[in-house]
KOLGUVO-276668 format. One record per residue (C-alpha): chain; residue in three letters; x, y, z; residue number from 1. Coordinates in steps of 0.25 Angstrom, whole numbers, plus 5000, padded with zeros to 4 digits. Example, Ala and Ser with C-alpha at 12.3 -4.5 7.8 and 13.67 -1.06 7.14 Angstrom:
2
NODE   ch    aa   east   north     up     i
NODE    A   ALA   5049    4982   5031     1
NODE    A   SER   5055    4996   5029     2
# end
This chain:
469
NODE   ch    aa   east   north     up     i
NODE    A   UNK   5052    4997   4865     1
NODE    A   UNK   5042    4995   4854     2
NODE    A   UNK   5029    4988   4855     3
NODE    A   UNK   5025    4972   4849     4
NODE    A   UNK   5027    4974   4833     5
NODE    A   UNK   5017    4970   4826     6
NODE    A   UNK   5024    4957   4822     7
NODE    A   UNK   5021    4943   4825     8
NODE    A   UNK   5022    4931   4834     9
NODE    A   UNK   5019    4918   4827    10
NODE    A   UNK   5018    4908   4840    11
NODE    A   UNK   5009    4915   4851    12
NODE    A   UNK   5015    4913   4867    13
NODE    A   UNK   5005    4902   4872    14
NODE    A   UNK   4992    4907   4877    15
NODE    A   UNK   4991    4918   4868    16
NODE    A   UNK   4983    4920   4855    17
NODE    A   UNK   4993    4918   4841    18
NODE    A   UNK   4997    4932   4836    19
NODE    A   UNK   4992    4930   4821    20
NODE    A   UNK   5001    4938   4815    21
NODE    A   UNK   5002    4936   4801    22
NODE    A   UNK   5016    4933   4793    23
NODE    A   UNK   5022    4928   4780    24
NODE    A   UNK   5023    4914   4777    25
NODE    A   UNK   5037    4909   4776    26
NODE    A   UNK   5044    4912   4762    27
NODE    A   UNK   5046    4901   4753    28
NODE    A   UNK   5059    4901   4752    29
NODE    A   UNK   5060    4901   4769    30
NODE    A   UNK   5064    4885   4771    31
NODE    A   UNK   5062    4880   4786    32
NODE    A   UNK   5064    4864   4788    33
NODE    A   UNK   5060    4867   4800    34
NODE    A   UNK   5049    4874   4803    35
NODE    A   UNK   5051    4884   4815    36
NODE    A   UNK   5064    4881   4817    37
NODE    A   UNK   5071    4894   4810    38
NODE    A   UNK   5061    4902   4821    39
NODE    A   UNK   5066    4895   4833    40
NODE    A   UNK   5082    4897   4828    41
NODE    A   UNK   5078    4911   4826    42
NODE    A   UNK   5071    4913   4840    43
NODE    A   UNK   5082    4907   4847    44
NODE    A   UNK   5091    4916   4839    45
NODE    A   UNK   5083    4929   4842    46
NODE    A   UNK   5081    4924   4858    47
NODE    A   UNK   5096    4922   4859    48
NODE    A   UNK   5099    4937   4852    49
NODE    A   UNK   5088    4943   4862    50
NODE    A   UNK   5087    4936   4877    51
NODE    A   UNK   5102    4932   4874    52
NODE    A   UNK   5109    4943   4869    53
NODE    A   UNK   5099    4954   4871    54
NODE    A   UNK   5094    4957   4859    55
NODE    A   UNK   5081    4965   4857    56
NODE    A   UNK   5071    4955   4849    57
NODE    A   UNK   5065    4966   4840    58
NODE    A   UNK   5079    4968   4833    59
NODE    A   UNK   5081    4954   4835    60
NODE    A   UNK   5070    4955   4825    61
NODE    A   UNK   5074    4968   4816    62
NODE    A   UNK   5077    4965   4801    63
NODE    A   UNK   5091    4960   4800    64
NODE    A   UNK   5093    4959   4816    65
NODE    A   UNK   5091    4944   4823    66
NODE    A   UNK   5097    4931   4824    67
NODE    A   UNK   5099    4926   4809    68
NODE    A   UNK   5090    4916   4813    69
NODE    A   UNK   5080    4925   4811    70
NODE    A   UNK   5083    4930   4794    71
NODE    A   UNK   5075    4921   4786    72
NODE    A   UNK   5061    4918   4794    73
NODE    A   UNK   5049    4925   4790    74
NODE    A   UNK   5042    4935   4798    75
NODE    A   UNK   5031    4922   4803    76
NODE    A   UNK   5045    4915   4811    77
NODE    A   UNK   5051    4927   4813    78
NODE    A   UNK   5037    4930   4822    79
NODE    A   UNK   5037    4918   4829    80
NODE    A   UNK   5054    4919   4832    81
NODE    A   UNK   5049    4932   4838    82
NODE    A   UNK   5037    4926   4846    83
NODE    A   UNK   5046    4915   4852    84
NODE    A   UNK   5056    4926   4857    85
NODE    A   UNK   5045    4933   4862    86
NODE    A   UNK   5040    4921   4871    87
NODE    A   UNK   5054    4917   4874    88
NODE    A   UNK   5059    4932   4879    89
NODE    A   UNK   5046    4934   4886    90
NODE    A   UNK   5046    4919   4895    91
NODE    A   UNK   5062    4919   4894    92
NODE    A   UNK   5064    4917   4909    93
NODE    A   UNK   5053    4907   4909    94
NODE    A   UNK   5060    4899   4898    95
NODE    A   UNK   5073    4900   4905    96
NODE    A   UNK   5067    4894   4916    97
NODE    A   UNK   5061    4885   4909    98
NODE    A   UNK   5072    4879   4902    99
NODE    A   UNK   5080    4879   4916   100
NODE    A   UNK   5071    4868   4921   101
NODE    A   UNK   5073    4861   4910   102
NODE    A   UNK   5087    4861   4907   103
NODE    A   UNK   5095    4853   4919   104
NODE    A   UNK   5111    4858   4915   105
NODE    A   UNK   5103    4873   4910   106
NODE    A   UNK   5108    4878   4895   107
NODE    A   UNK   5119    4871   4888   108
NODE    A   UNK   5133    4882   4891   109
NODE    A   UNK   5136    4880   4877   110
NODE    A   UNK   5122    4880   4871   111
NODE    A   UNK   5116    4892   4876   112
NODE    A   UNK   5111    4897   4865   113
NODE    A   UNK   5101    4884   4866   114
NODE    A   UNK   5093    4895   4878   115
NODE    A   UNK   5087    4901   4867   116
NODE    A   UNK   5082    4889   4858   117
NODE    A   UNK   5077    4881   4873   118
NODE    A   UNK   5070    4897   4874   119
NODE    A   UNK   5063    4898   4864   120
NODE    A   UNK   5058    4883   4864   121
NODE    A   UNK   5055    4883   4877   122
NODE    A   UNK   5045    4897   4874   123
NODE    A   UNK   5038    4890   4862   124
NODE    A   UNK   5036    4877   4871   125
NODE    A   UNK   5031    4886   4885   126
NODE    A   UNK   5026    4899   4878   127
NODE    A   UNK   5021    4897   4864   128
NODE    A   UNK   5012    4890   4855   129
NODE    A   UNK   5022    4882   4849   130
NODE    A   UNK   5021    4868   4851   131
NODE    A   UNK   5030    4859   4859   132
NODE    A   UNK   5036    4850   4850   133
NODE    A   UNK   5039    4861   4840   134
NODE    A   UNK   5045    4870   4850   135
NODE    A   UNK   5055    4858   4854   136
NODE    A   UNK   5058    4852   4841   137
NODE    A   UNK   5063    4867   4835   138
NODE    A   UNK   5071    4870   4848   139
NODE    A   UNK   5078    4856   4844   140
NODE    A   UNK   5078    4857   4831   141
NODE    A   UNK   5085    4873   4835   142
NODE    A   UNK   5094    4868   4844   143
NODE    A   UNK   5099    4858   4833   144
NODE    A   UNK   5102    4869   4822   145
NODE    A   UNK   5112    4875   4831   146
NODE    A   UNK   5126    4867   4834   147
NODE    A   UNK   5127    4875   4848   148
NODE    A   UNK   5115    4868   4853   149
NODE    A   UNK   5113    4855   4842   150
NODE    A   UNK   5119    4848   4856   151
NODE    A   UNK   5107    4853   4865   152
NODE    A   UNK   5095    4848   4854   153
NODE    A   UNK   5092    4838   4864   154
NODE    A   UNK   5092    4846   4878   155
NODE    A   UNK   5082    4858   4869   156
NODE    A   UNK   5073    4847   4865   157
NODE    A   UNK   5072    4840   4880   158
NODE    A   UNK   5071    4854   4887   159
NODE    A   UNK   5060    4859   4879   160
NODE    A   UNK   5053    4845   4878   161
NODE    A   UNK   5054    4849   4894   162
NODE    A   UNK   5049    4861   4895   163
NODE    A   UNK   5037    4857   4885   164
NODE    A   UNK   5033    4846   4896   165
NODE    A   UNK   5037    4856   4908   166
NODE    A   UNK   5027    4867   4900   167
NODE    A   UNK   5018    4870   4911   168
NODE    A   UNK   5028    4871   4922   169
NODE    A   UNK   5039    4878   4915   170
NODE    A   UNK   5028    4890   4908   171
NODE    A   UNK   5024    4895   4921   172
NODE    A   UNK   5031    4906   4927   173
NODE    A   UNK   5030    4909   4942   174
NODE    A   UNK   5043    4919   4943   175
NODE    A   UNK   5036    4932   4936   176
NODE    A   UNK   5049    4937   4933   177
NODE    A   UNK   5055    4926   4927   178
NODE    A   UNK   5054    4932   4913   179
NODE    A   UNK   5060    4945   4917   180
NODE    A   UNK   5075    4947   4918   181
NODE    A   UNK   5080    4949   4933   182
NODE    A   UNK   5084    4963   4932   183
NODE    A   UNK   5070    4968   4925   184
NODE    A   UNK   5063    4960   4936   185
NODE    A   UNK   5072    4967   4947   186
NODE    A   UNK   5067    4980   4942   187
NODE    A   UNK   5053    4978   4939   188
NODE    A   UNK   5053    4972   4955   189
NODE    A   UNK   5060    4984   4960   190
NODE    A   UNK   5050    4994   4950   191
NODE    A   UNK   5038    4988   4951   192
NODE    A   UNK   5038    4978   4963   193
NODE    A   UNK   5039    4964   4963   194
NODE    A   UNK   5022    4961   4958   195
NODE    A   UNK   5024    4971   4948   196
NODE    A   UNK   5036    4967   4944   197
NODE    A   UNK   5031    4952   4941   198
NODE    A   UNK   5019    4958   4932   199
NODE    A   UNK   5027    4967   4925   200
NODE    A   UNK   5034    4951   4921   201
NODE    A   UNK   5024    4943   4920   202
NODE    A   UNK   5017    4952   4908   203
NODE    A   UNK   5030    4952   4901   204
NODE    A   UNK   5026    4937   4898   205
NODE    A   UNK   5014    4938   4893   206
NODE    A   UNK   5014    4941   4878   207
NODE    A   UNK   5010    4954   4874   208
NODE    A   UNK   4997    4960   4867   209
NODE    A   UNK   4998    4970   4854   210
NODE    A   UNK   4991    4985   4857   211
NODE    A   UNK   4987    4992   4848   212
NODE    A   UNK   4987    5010   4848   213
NODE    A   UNK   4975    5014   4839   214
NODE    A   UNK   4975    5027   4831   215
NODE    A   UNK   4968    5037   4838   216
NODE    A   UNK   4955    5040   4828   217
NODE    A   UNK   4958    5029   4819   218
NODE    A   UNK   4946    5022   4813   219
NODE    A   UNK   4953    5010   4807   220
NODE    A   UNK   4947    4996   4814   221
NODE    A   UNK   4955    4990   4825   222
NODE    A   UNK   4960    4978   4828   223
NODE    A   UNK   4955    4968   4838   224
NODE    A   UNK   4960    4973   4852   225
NODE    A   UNK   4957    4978   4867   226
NODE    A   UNK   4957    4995   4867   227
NODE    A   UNK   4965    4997   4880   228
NODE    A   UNK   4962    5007   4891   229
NODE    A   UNK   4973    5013   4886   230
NODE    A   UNK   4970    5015   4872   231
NODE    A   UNK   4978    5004   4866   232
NODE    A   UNK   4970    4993   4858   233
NODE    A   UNK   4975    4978   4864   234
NODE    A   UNK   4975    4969   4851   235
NODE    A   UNK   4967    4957   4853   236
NODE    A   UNK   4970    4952   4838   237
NODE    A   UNK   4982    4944   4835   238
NODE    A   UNK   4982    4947   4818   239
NODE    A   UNK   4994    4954   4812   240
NODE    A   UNK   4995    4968   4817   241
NODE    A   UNK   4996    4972   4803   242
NODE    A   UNK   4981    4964   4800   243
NODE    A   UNK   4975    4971   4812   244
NODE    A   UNK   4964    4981   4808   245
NODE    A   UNK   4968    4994   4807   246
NODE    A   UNK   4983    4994   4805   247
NODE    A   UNK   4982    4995   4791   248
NODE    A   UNK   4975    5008   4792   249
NODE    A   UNK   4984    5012   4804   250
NODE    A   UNK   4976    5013   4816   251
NODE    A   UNK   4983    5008   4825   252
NODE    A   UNK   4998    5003   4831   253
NODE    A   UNK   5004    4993   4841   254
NODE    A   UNK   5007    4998   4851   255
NODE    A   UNK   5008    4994   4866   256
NODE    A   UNK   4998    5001   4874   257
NODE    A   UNK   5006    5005   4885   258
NODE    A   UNK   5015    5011   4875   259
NODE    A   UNK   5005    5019   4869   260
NODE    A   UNK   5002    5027   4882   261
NODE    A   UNK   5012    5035   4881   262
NODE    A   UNK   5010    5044   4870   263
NODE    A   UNK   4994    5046   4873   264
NODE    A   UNK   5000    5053   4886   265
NODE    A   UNK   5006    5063   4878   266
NODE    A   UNK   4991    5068   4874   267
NODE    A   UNK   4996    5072   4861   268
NODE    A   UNK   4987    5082   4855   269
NODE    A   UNK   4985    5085   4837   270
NODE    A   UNK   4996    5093   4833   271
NODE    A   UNK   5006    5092   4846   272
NODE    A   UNK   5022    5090   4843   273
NODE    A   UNK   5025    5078   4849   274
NODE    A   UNK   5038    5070   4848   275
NODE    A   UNK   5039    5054   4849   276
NODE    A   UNK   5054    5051   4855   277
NODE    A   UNK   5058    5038   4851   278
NODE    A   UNK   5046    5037   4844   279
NODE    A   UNK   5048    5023   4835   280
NODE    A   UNK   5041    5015   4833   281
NODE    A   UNK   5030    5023   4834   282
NODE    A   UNK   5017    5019   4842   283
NODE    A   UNK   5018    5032   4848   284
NODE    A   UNK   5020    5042   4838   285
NODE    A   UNK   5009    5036   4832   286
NODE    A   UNK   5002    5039   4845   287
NODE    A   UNK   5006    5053   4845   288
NODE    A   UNK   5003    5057   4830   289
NODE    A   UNK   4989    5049   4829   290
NODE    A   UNK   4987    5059   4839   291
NODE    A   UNK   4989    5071   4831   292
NODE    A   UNK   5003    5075   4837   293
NODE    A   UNK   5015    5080   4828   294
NODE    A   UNK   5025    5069   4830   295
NODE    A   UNK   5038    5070   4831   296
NODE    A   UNK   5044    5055   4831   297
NODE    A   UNK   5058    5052   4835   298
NODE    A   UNK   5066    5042   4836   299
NODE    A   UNK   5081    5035   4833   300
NODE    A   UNK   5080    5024   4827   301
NODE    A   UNK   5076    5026   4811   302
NODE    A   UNK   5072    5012   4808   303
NODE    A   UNK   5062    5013   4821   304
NODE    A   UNK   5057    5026   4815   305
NODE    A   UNK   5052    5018   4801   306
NODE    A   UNK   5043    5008   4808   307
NODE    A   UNK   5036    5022   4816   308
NODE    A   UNK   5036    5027   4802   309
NODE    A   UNK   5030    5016   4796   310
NODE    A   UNK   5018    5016   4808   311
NODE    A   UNK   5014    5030   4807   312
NODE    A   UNK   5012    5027   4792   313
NODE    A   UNK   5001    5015   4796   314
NODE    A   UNK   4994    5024   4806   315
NODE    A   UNK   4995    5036   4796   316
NODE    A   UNK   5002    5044   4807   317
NODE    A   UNK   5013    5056   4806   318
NODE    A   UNK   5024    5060   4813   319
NODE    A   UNK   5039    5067   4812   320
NODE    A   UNK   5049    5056   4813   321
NODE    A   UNK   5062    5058   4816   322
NODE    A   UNK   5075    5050   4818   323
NODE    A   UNK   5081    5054   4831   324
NODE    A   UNK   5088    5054   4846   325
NODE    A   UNK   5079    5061   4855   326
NODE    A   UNK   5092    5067   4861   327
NODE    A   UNK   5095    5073   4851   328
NODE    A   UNK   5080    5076   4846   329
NODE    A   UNK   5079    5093   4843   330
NODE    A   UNK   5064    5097   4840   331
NODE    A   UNK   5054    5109   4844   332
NODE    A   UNK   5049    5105   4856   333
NODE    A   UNK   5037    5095   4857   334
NODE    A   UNK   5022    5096   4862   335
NODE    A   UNK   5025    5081   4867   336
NODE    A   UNK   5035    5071   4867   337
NODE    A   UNK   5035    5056   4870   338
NODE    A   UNK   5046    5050   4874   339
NODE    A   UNK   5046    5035   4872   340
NODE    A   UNK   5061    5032   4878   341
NODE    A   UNK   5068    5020   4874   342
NODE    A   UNK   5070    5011   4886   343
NODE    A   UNK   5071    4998   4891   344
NODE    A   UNK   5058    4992   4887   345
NODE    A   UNK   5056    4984   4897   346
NODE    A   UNK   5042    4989   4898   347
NODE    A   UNK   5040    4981   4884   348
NODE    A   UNK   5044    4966   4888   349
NODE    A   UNK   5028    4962   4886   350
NODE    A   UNK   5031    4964   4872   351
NODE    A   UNK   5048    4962   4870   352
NODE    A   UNK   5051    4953   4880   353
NODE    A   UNK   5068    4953   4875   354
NODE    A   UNK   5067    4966   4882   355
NODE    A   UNK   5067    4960   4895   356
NODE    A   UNK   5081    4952   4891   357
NODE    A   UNK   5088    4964   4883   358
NODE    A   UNK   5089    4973   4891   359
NODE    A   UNK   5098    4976   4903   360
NODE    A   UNK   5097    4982   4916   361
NODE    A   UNK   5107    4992   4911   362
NODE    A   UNK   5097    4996   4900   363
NODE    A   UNK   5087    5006   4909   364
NODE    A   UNK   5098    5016   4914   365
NODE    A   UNK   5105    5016   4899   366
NODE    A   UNK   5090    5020   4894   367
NODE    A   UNK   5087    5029   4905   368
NODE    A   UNK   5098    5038   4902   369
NODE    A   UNK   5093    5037   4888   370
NODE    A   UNK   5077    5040   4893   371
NODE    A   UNK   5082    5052   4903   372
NODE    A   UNK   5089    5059   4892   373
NODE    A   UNK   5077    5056   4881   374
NODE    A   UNK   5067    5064   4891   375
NODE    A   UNK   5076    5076   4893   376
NODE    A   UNK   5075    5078   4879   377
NODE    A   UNK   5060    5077   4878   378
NODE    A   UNK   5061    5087   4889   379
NODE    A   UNK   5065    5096   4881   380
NODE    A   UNK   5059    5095   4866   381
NODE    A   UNK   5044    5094   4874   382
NODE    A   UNK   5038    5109   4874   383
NODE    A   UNK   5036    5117   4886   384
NODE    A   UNK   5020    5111   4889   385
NODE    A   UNK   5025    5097   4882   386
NODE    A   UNK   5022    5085   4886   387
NODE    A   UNK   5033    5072   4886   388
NODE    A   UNK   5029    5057   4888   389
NODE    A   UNK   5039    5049   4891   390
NODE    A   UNK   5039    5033   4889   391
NODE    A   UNK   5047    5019   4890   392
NODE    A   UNK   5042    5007   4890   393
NODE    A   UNK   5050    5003   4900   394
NODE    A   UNK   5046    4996   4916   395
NODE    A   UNK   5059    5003   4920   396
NODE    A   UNK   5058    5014   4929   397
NODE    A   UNK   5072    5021   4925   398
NODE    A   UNK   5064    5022   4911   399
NODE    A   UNK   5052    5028   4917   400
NODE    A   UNK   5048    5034   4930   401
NODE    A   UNK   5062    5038   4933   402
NODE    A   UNK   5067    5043   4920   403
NODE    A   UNK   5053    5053   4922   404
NODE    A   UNK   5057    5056   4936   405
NODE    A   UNK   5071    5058   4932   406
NODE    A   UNK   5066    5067   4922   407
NODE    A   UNK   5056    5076   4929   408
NODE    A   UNK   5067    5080   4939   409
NODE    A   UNK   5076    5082   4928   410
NODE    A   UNK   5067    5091   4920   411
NODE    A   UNK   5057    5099   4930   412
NODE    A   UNK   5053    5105   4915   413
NODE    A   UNK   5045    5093   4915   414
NODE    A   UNK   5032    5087   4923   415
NODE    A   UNK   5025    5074   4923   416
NODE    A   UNK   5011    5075   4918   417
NODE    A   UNK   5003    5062   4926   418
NODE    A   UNK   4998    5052   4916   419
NODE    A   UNK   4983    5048   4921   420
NODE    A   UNK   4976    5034   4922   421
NODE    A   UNK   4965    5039   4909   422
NODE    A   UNK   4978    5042   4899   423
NODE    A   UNK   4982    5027   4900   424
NODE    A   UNK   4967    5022   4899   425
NODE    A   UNK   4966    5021   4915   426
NODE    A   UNK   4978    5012   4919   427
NODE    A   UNK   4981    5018   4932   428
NODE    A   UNK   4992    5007   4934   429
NODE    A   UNK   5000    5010   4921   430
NODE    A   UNK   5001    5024   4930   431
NODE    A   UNK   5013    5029   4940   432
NODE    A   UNK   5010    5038   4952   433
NODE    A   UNK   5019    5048   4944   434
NODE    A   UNK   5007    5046   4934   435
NODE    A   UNK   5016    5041   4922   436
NODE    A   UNK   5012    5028   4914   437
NODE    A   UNK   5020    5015   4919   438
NODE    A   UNK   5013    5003   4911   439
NODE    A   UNK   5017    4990   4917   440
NODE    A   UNK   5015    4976   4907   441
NODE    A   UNK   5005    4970   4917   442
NODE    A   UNK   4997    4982   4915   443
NODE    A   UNK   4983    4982   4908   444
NODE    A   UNK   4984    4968   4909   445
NODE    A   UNK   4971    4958   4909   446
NODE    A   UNK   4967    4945   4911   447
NODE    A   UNK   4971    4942   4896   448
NODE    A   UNK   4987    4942   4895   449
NODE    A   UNK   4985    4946   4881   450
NODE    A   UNK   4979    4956   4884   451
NODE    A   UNK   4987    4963   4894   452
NODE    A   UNK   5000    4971   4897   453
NODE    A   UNK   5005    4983   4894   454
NODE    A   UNK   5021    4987   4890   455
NODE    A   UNK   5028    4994   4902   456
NODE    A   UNK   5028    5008   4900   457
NODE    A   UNK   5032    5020   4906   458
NODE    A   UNK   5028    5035   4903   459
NODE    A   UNK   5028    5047   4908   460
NODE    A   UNK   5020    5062   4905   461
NODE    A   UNK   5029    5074   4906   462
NODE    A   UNK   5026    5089   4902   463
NODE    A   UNK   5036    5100   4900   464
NODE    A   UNK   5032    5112   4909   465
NODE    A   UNK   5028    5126   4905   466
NODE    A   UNK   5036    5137   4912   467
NODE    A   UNK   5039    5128   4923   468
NODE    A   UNK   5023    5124   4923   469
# end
């Protein structure tokens, strides 16, 4: 999955600093007798489509995709329908909870859809600076504009009225994996262990910072941030990404920094052919090219390979881009390749909390397959010397340590090449005792939960041997 855009949330979670994105004003001819009101249609809508019907949010959000409550807002309420799917997805089973203590008989049978308008009420009332009265009275005023749940009016403004006065009790969480899906918990207990495990769940609900990859030798200023051990540069500002200093002039790009390791470990060096498999939307071929590599940049889908485009443009950076299945991919062999598999992308929940409620159990062996066959062909379009990184961002071991091992005894062409503690700026926990990088959301976590976490990653260092060497 892709790192946090660079869009917008309008209503911050409680506790935490007002992103101050920037947007239009409503056009004139955009009529609302009810102010916020077409925003929480649209995020029940949107919740329904995605925690309902398993519906990624991003092309929830795709021009021309989404509920048709969502045609017709400008980009400010489409923001904040966005941030209250966000809270909602991310505290969902707290909500769920929530909304069990408070309704005697539980959900209407024939009103079910009214879940998703007591969700998202209940999330601006627990988990957002939204005031009480107004979270309740559009809730209602929702409930009313639909004849499937005009009946429940009364019961939406009595529960949430509830939870409003219940606040303190029903905000605390004491289950760490109450937010998880059952079988995602199962896993990470039998993966991890159980302390681990409730880490790795109680980061998914915190909302996550924006880093920042800097271009290598730029002299452009810099935004307002904390520089990493690894690299990355933690932004501390909460202005539009496009106000930011020095995006203008190209130097720098969002981009999580535990997905940014994985390129430096290539150690590219000035004029090395170097391919970036499933390279949109591009943090990491920027990576490889501000580096001085000749990249080839390949990936399937054209319409993600525009928005690449449209970076390296910003950042003044080149590549060879090229629409493309790496199955079928035919090249002269590479001085390096990185491999950045699709996967489940359960490694990104800080960020896309619908991941967690999307996917299914059955998901990881069907992506598997695909991973497995992806690396043999990497095997053989690396040169004899050539190095491969591979990468998911993925807390699932089928994605990573054993699709690696797997591998290696499939190809004995290939070796592992350890990864140390001072390529990944010291962090000796993000490390394996195989020596690949296994990042974990707790980790390069401080006191300040705006200033922790990381995305779950995995990779791996391989090199292609030399007459058998």
């Amino acid at each position: 999955m892709p790192c946090r855009s660079p869009g917008a949330r309008f209503v911050s979670e409680k506790g935490r600093p007002r992103s101050g994105y920037g947007f239009n004003k409503r056009p004139a001819q955009v009529v609302e007798t009810v102010p916020g009101l077409s925003v929480r249609l649209a995020a029940a809508a949107v919740l329904a489509e995605v925690a309902g019907n398993g519906q990624s949010l991003d092309e929830r959000f795709a021009p021309g995709a989404g509920p048709e409550a969502l045609s017709g807002l400008d980009p400010r309420d489409r923001a904040l329908v966005r941030s209250i799917v966000l809270v909602s997805l991310r505290h969902l089973g707290t909500l769920r909870a929530a909304l069990a203590a408070t309704l005697e008989k539980g959900l209407p049978r024939k009103a079910q859809i009214l879940e998703w308008t007591l969700v998202t009420g209940a999330a601006q009332i627990l988990f957002m600076d939204v005031p009480d009265h107004a979270a309740v009275d559009l809730a209602v005023r929702a409930a009313r504009r639909d004849a499937r749940t005009t009946p429940f009016a009364a019961l939406v403004n009595a529960v949430l009225r509830n939870i409003a006065r219940r606040r303190d009790e029903l905000a605390v969480v004491n289950d760490a994996f109450l937010d998880t899906p059952q079988w995602l918990s199962t896993r990470w207990r039998k993966t991890y262990g159980g302390e681990v495990a409730a880490r790795i769940a109680m980061a998914h609900r915190d909302e996550p910072t924006l880093d920042v990859t800097l271009k290598p030798g730029d002299d452009s200023a810099r935004p307002e941030g904390i520089l990493l051990p690894t690299g990355s540069l933690r932004l501390t500002s909460h202005d539009p990404v496009s106000d930011l200093e020095g995006y203008g002039e190209g130097g720098w790009w969002v981009q999580d920094a535990a997905a940014a390791m994985p390129a430096r470990l290539l150690n590219v060096q000035p004029g090395e052919r170097v391919a970036d498999l499933c390279a949109a939307p591009g943090g990491k071929t920027a990576q490889l090219a501000s580096a001085g590599a000749l990249v080839t940049a390949l990936d399937r889908s054209a319409e993600r390979l525009k928005r690449l485009t449209a970076n390296l443009e910003r950042l003044g950076l080149s590549a060879e881009i090229q629409v493309g299945d790496v199955l079928n991919f035919e090249a002269a062999p590479f001085d390096a390749i990185l491999l950045d598999a699709p996967c489940s992308a359960t490694g990104t929940i800080r960020r896309h909390p619908d991941v967690a409620w999307t996917k299914k159990p059955g998901d990881i062996a069907t992506l598997a397959a695909v991973q497995a066959k992806m690396l043999d062909r990497a095997a053989t379009l690396v040169r004899p010397g050539g190095r491969i990184v591979y990468c998911t961002c993925s807390l699932e071991p089928e994605e990573g340590e054993m699709q690696i091992a797997q591998l290696l005894r499939r190809n004995p062409d290939l070796a592992r090449v350890p990864i140390t503690a001072e390529e990944v700026g010291g962090l000796v926990e993000c490390l394996t005792p195989d020596g690949d990088l296994r990042t974990l959301p707790f980790h390069l976590q401080g006191e300040t939960p705006r200033l922790s976490g990381l995305d779950g990653f995995y990779a791996a260092r391989l090199r292609r041997r030399e007459n058998g060497v």
